[in-house]
LONUDO-542992 format. One record per residue (C-alpha): x, y, z. Coordinates in steps of 0.1 Angstrom, whole numbers, plus 5000, padded with zeros to 4 digits. Each point is the difference from the previous one (the first is absolute). Layout:
N
PT    u    v    w
PT    X    Y    Z
...
This chain:
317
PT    u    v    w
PT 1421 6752 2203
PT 5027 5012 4977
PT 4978 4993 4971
PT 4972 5017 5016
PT 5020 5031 5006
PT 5020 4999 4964
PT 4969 4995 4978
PT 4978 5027 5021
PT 4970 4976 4999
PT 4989 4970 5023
PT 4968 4985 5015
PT 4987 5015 5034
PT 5017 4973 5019
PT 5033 5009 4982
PT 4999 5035 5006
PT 4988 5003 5039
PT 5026 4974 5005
PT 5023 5024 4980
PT 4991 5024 5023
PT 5006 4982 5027
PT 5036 4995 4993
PT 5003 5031 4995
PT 4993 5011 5029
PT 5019 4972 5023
PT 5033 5011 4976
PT 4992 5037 5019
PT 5001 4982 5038
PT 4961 5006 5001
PT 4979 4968 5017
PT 4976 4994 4968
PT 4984 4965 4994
PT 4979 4984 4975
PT 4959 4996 5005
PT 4981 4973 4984
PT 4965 5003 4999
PT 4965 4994 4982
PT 4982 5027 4976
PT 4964 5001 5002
PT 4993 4983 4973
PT 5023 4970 5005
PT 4978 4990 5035
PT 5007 5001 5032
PT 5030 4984 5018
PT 5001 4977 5034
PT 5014 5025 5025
PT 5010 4960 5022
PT 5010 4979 4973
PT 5016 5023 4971
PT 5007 4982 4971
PT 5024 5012 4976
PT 4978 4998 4969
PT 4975 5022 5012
PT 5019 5031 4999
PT 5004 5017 4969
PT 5016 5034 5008
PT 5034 5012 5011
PT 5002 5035 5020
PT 5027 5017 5019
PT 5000 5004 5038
PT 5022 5033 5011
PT 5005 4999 5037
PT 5012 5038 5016
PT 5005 5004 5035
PT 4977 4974 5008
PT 4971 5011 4976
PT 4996 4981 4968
PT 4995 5013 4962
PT 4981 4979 4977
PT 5013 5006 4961
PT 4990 4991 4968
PT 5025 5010 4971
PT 4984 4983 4971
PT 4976 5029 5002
PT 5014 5035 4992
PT 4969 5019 5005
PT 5000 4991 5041
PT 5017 5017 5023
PT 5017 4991 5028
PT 4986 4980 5026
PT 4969 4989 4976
PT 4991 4970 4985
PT 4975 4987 4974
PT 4962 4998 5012
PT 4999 4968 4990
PT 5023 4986 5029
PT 4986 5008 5026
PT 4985 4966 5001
PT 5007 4989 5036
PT 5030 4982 5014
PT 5037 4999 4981
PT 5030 4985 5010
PT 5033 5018 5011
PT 5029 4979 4977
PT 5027 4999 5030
PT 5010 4976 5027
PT 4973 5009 5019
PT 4974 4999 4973
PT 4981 5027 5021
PT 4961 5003 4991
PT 4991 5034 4985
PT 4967 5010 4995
PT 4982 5022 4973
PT 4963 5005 5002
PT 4977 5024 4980
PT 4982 5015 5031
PT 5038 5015 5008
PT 4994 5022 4961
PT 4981 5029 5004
PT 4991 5013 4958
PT 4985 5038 5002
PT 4986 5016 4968
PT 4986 5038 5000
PT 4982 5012 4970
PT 4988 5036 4996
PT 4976 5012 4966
PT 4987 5035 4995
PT 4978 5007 4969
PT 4991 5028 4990
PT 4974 5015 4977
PT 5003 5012 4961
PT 4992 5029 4994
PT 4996 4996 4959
PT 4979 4966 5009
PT 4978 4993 5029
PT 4999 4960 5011
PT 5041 5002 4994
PT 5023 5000 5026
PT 5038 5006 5003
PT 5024 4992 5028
PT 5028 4988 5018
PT 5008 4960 5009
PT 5026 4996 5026
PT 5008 4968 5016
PT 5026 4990 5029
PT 5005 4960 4996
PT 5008 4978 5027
PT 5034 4983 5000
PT 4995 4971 4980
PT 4979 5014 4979
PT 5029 5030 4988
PT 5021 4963 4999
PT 4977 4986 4972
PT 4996 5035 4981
PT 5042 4995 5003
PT 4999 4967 4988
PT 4981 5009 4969
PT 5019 5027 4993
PT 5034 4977 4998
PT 4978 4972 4981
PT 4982 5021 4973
PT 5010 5034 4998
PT 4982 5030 5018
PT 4985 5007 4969
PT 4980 4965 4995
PT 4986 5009 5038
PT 4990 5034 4991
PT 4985 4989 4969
PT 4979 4972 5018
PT 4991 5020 5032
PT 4981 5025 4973
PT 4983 4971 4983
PT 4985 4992 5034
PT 4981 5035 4995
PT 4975 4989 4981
PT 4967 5020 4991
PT 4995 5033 5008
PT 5034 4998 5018
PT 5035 5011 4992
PT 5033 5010 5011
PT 5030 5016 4993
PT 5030 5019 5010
PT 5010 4969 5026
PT 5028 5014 5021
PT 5018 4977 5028
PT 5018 5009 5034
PT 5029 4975 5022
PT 4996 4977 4967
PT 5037 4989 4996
PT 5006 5001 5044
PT 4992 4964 5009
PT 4997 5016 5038
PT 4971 5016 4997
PT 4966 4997 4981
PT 4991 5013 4967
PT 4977 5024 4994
PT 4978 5010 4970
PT 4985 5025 4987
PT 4977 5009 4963
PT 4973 5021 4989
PT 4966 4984 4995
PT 4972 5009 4974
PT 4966 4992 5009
PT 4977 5000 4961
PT 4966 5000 5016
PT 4970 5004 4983
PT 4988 5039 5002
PT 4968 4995 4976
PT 4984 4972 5028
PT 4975 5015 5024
PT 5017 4977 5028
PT 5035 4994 5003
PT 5013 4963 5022
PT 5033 5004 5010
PT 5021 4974 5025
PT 5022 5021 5020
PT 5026 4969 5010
PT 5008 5000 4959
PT 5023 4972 4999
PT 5011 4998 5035
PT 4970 4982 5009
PT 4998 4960 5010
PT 4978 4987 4967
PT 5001 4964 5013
PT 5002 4985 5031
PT 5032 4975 5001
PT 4982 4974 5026
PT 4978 4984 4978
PT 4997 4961 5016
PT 4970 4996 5022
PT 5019 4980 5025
PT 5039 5007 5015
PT 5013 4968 5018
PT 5039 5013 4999
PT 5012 5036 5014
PT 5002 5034 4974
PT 5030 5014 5001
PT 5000 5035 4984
PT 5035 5006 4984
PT 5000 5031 5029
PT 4985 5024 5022
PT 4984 5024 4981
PT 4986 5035 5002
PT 4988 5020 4967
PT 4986 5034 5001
PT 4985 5019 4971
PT 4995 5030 4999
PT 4973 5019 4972
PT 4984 5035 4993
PT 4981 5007 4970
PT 4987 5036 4991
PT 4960 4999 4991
PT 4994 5007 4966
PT 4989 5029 4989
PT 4959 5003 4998
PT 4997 4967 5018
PT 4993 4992 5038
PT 5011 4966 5018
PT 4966 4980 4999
PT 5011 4971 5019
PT 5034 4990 5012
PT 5009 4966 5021
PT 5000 5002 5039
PT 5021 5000 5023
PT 5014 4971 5024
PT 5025 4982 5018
PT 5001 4963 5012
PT 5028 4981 5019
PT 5012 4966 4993
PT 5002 4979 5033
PT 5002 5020 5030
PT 5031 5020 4989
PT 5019 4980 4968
PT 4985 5029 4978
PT 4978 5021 4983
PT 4984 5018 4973
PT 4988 5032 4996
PT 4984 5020 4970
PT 4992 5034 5014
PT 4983 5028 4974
PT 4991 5032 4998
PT 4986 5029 4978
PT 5004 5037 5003
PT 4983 5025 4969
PT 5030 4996 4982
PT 5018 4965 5006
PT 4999 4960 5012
PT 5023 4990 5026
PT 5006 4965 5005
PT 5024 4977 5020
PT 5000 4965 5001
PT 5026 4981 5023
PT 5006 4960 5000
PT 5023 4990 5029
PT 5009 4964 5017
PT 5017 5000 5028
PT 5011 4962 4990
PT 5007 4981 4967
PT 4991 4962 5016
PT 4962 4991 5008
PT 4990 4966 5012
PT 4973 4981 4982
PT 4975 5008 5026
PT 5004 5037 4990
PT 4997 4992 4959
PT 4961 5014 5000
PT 5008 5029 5019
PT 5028 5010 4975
PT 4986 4989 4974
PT 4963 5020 5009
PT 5022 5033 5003
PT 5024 4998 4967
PT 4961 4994 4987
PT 4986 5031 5018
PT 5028 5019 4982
PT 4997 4990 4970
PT 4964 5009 5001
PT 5007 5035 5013
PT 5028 5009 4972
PT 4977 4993 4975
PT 4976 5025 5009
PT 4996 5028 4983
PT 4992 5041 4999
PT 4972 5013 4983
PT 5001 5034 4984
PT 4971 5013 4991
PT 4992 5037 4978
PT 4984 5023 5018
């Protein structure tokens, strides 16, 4: 541990154990964790064998509540651990050797996104705006990460590369980005090219928010999907009509649950003279489905897919 502390660097089990020490020097009742990440496989909550744990955390116990740390990480904050272990059953490293339990349906990951274009008055078809985004938690803790591996300016620089096309951004602008408490939020201007000479303009309102794919692509499940959390996205977009031109067809509305209550999907639109209002909303109410419910989930990440990629359809007057 001296060496640890003396040469500022360590692996995770050095550091949390570090921690640990740390903490016990201070008269507080801390304890080491052994568990197993997600990708490593599960462990036998019965019959835990020492080689298949491959993480080290630190168990903080405060009038009879405990805190679960993770110091190899400077982007979390207190209290939070890496997505990737919450992977089921860990082991407390103490007398007892006390089960502890981490499971992705105890995560809940919200992400609100909200886009307003508006028209150009020097070109019909092109559209300026705003693009703000609140991330969930782990998702600020990956922008984090990135920022600490490559620099903010190699994420900037890629995160415009993504707006390919008639697309592009600039002036990106970030809120709660160094305050590992809270989650980041993000904001840019967006330029929208189009094509004023075209007697019919298509335009996707969920821009790159959308689902292009759907991520359950096997025919057959014979093993549970676990989703790395809850989830529950909502976008929000409103686009001025162009100039001269008149919405000729837009996608419809609708909303469909997943199994009696473990979530839904909505895509609700509407048009005044001026603008197009849309909302879409993804929520599950639980991150583990059985194999008998594979079809149904995978029949609605389909149905989603499907409805992002439709499209509105300008048309001159």
């Amino acid at each position: 541990m001296k060496e640890v502390f003396k040469n500022k660097s360590g692996s995770v089990a050095d550091i949390n154990l570090l921690l640990t020490a740390m903490l016990r020097h201070e008269n507080m009742q801390a304890s080491p964790v052994i568990l197993s990440t997600r990708a490593n496989g599960l462990t036998n909550e019965f019959y835990p064998l020492i080689n298949r744990f491959n993480y080290v955390i630190c168990k903080l116990e405060i009038d009879g509540k405990n805190y679960f740390l993770d110091a190899s990480k400077p982007y979390l904050g207190f209290n939070k651990l890496p997505e990737y272990c919450f992977n089921g059953p860990a082991r407390t490293v103490s007398k007892a050797a006390d089960p502890v339990y981490f499971y992705a349906d105890s995560m809940k990951e919200s992400k609100f996104t909200n886009v307003m274009l508006f028209n150009d008055e020097k070109k019909p078809g092109k559209w300026t705006g705003t693009y703000n985004t609140m991330f969930g938690y782990y998702e600020s803790s990956n922008i984090r990460e990135m920022f600490i591996d490559n620099g903010k300016e190699a994420f900037e620089k890629k995160l415009k590369e993504s707006y390919s096309g008639d697309l592009s951004i600039d002036e990106i602008k970030y809120e709660n980005e160094n305050d590992g408490e809270k989650s980041m939020m993000m904001s840019h201007t967006i330029t929208v090219d189009g094509d004023n000479s075209s007697n019919i303009i298509y335009f996707n309102p969920m821009l790159k928010e959308g689902y292009k794919e759907n991520f359950f692509t096997a025919a057959e499940r014979r093993y549970p999907v676990e989703m790395p959390y809850k989830m529950d996205e909502t976008y929000n977009f409103q686009i001025e009509i162009p100039a001269g031109y008149v919405v000729d067809e837009m996608p419809k509305s609708a909303k469909v649950s997943l199994n009696d209550g473990e979530g839904y999907f909505e895509y609700l639109i509407s048009k005044s003279a001026d603008e197009v209002l849309l909302r879409s909303r993804i929520k599950l109410e639980k991150a583990t489905f059985s194999p008998e419910h594979y079809d149904t989930l995978r029949n609605f990440f389909d149905y989603i897919v499907k409805k992002h990629a439709e499209q509105i359809v300008f048309k001159k007057k």
